[in-house]
N, C-alpha and C positions, 0 to 999 in steps of 0.2 A: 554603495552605488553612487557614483557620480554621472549628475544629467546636464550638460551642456546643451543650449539651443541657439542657433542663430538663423539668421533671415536671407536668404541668399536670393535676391529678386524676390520671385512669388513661390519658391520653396522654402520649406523649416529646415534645417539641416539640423540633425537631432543624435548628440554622440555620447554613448553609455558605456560607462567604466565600472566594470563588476561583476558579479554574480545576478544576471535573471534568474531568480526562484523565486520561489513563495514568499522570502523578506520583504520581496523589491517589487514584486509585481506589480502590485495594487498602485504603488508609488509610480512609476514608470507607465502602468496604461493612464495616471490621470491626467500625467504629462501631455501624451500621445491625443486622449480625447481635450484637454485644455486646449491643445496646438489646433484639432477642427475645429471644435466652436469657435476660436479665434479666426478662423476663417481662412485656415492653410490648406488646401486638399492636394499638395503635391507635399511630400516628406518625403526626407531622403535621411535615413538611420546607420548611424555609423556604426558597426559591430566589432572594431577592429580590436577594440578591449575590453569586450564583456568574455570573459571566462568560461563560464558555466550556464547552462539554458537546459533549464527542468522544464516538465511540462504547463508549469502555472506558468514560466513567461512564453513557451509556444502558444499556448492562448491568447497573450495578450497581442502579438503578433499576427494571428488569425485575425482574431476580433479586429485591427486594427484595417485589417488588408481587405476582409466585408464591408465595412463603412466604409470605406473611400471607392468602394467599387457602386456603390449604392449610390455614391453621390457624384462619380466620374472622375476621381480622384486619383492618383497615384502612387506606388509607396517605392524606394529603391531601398536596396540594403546595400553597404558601403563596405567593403574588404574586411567579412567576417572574419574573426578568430579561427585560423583550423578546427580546435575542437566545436563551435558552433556549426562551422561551415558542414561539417559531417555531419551533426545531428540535420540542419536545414536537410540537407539531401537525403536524410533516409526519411524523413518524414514526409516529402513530398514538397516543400511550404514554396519552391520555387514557381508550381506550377502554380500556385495561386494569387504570385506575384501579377500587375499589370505594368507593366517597362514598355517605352516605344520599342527598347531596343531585342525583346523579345522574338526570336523567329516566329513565322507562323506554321505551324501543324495541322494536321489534315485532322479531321475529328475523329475520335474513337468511335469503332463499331464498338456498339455496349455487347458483352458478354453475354449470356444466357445465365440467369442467375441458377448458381447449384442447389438440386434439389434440398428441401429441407431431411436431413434422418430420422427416421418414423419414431414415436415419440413411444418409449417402452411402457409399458404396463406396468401399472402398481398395484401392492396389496398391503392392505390396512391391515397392522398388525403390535402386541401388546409387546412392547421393550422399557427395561425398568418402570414397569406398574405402570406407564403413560403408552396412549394410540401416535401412532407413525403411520404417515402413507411412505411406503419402502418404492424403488425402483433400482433395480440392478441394472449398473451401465456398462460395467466389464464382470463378467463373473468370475471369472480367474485373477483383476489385478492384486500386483502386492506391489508398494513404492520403496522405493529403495533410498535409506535415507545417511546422512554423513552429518559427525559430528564434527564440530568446527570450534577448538580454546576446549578450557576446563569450568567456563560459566561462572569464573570470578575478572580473571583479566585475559582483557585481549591481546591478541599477538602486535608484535612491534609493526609487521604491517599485514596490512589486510589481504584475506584471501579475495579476488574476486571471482564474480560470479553471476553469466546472465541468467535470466529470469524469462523463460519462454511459457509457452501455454502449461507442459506437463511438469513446470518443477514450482516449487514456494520454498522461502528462506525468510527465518525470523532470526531475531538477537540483538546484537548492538555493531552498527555498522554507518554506511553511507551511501548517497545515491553517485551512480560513476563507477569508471574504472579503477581506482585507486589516484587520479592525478588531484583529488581536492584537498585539502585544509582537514589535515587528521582531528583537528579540533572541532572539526562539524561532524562527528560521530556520534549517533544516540540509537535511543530505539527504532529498531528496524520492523519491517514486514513486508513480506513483496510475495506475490502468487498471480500466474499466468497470464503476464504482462503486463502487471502494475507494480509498483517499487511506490513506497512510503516509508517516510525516517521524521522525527522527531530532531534535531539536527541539536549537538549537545551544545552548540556555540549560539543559540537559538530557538530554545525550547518555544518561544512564544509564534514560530508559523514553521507549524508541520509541515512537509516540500513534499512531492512526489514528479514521477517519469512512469508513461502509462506510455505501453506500445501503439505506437500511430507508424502508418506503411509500413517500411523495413527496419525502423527502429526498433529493437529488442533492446531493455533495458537492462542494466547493469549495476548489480550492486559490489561493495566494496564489505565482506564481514569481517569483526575483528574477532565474534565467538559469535557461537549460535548453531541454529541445525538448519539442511536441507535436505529436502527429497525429492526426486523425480521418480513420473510414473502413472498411470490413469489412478482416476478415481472408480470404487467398486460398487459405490450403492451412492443411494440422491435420499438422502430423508427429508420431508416435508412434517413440519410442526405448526400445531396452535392456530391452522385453516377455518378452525370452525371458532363465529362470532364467541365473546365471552369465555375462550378456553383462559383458563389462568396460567399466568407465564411458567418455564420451569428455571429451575437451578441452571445452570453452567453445567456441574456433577450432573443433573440427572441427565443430561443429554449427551455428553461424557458417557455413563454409563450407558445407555441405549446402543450409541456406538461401539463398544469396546462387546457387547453384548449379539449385536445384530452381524460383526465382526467375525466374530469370535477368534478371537487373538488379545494377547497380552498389550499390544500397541497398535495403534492407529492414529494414522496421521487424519485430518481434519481440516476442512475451512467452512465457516457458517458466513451467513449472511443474512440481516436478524434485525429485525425490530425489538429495540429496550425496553425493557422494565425501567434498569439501570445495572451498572456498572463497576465494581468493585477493581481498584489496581492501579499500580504504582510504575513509574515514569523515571527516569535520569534526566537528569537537567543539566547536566556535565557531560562532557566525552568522556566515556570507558579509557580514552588513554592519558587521560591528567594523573598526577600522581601513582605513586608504585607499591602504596596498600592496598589490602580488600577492597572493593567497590562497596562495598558492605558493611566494612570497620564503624563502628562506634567510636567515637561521636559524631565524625565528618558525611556520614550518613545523610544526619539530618539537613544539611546544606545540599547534598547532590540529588535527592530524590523526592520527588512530588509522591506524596501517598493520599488517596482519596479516603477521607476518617470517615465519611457517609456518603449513603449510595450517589453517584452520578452520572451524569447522559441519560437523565429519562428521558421516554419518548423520542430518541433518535434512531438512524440507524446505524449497523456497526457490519464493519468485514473481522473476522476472527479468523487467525492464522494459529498452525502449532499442532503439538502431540497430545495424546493422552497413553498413557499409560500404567499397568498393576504390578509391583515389583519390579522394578527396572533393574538391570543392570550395568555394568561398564562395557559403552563409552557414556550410554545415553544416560547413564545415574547421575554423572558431570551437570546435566542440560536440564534437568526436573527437578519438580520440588514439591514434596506431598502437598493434597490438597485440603486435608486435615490432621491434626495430631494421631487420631486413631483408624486410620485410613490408610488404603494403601493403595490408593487411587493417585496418581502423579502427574502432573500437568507440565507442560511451557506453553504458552498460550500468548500470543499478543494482539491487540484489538486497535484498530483506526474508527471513529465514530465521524458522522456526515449529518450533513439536517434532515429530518426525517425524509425519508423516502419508502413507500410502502412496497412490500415486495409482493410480486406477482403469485397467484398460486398456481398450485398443482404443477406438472414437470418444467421448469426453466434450465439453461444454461449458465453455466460459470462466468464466461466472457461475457456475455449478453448481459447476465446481472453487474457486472464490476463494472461496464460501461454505464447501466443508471447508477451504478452507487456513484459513479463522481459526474453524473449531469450536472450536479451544483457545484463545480470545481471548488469545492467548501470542506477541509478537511479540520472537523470542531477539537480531534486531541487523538494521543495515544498512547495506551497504556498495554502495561505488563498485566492480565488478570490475574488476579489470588483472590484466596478466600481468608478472610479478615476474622478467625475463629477466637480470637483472643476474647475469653470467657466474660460477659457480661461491658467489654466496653467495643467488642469487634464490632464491626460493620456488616460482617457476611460476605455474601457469592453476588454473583451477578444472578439477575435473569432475564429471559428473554422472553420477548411475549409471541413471537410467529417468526418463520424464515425458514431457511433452506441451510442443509448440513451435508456437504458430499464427503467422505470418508473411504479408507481401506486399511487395511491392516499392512503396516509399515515394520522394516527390519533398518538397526540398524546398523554397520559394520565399521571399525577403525575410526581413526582420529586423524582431521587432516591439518595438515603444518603450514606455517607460512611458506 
């Protein structure tokens, strides 16, 4: 990212070449707050070559457009980039602009806020040897899920694919339609309106696109799975002070049990114990061996030798399932030697943030997991069972598991 600033009378004129993400953000708003303290309250932001605008730099653009309204200030933006120019407009951020040259608008009559939906019933109940407060939210769903690659390479180009409230997609992938830098491919995760990637050109600031107004995010996968389709039950864990965290498995199990199906798809939202699981640090699409091959391994993937992320919180995306077979055999990988328990699981951790109890919502909870627009890492979970030097599972000590029993069918192509 290139920041250019000049002085134009009593404006900053302020012109950015690059990618607004998580790289640049930090870099770019200290620019932005350097230029008020300095005592510029009129800024006029050239957009006309930044590329790409993830939600960490929409942030820094909001943040940037309430300070100066606090102090009387003004901001322009200067012949956005098309692809910027459409994100600005689905997300609203013009309305927030203050321009003399602004029409004026009549005020909105405020809505009637829709009612809230009555909050279901739950029953405390014993799944894998541990208590769950249960709530059924659809009693018939089943998600319907698609594999995407063979879960060693990915395809030459990505499948895309948005990410609205009923679908989730994990793997190795990119935030976008497909027009980015294939070389920014890593660990992905995205579930009903938020998109997070580990970026392989980049591993050191995870990026993410969280639906704001009409913007529905979009990712780009090169392998991986999704599903779309309600969630069937709400399990609530670990409510009561002092309960001791569980395994990963055993909560896996409860689901796959309280289910009762062979597979089930899954997203937690969960305060740490800590965290077991390994990362690419590379794009999936460098090179044209195994992702996996020995020795070049040990250069492309962060593996955690002992537990980590304690005490934060984590969003958990992914399948569980017993006996798999093909397509979904491709996408899993037991979760112990003598088990037939099979996971793809990938996890985003944030700084702590406590989770609310008893019945919450999905969106309502992903919108505090990123109040602290703070994404601490991302990892692939496993369980690290290598006899007397493994690390082990994760666990988790409280949170929210919504779950259904998932099918999945065919294999989709670039």
């Amino acid at each position: 990212m290139e920041i250019i600033t000049q002085l134009d009378g009593d404006e900053m004129r302020i012109a950015l070449n690059g990618r607004l993400d998580a790289a640049w953000s930090n870099s770019v708003n200290k620019t932005l707050q350097d230029t008020v303290h300095g005592g510029a309250h009129r800024i006029a932001l050239d957009l006309s070559q930044v590329t790409y605008l993830s939600s960490a730099g929409i942030r820094v653009l909001v943040l940037l457009t309430k300070n100066l309204k606090t102090i009387g200030g003004t901001l322009r933006l200067i012949d956005p980039s098309p692809t910027v120019s459409e994100v600005l407009k689905l997300v609203g951020f013009q309305q927030l602009l203050d321009t003399a040259a602004a029409p004026a608008v009549a005020p909105a009559v405020a809505a009637k806020p829709a009612p809230k939906p009555a909050i279901p019933e739950f029953r405390t109940i014993k799944l894998a040897a541990n208590d769950f407060d249960v709530y059924t939210l659809n009693a018939d769903a089943v998600q319907q899920g698609m594999v995407i690659g063979d879960g060693k390479q990915g395809f030459r180009h990505p499948v895309v694919l948005p990410i609205p409230e009923d679908t989730w997609v994990i793997g190795h992938g990119l935030l976008g339609g497909g027009n980015n830098n294939p070389e920014s491919a890593g660990e992905l995760l995205a579930v009903a309106g938020l998109a997070i990637t580990l970026p392989g050109d980049d591993p050191a600031h995870p990026d993410w696109m969280q639906q704001e107004g009409a913007l529905v995010p979009e990712v780009s996968l090169l392998h991986g799975l999704r599903t779309s389709g309600k969630f069937r039950y709400l399990l609530r864990f670990g409510e009561i002070p002092e309960t001791p965290p569980l395994r990963l498995s055993e909560l896996a199990q409860a689901a796959l049990e309280l289910c009762a199906s062979d597979t089930v798809s899954w997203v937690l939202v969960a305060e740490t114990a800590h965290l077991i699981g390994a990362a690419l640090q590379v794009s999936p699409s460098q090179g044209n061996d195994d992702l996996f091959a020995f020795p070049s391994i040990r250069d492309r993937l962060l593996f955690t030798v002992e537990p980590a992320y304690a005490e934060e919180t984590c969003l958990i995306v992914g399948v569980i399932t017993r006996k798999p077979t093909l397509p979904l055999a491709l996408q899993v990988r037991p979760n112990a030697e003598d088990s037939d328990l099979a996971m793809h699981v990938h996890a985003c951790i944030v700084p702590f943030n406590p989770v609310r109890k008893g019945y919450i919502d999905l969106p309502e909870s992903l919108d505090r997991l990123m109040e602290a627009q703070t994404i601490r890492g991302v990892l692939h979970l496993l369980n690290d069972d290598r006899e007397g030097v493994g690390a082990g599972e994760s666990f988790l000590r409280r949170g929210a598991c919504w779950c259904a029993p998932a099918i999945f069918k065919g294999e989709a192509s670039a």
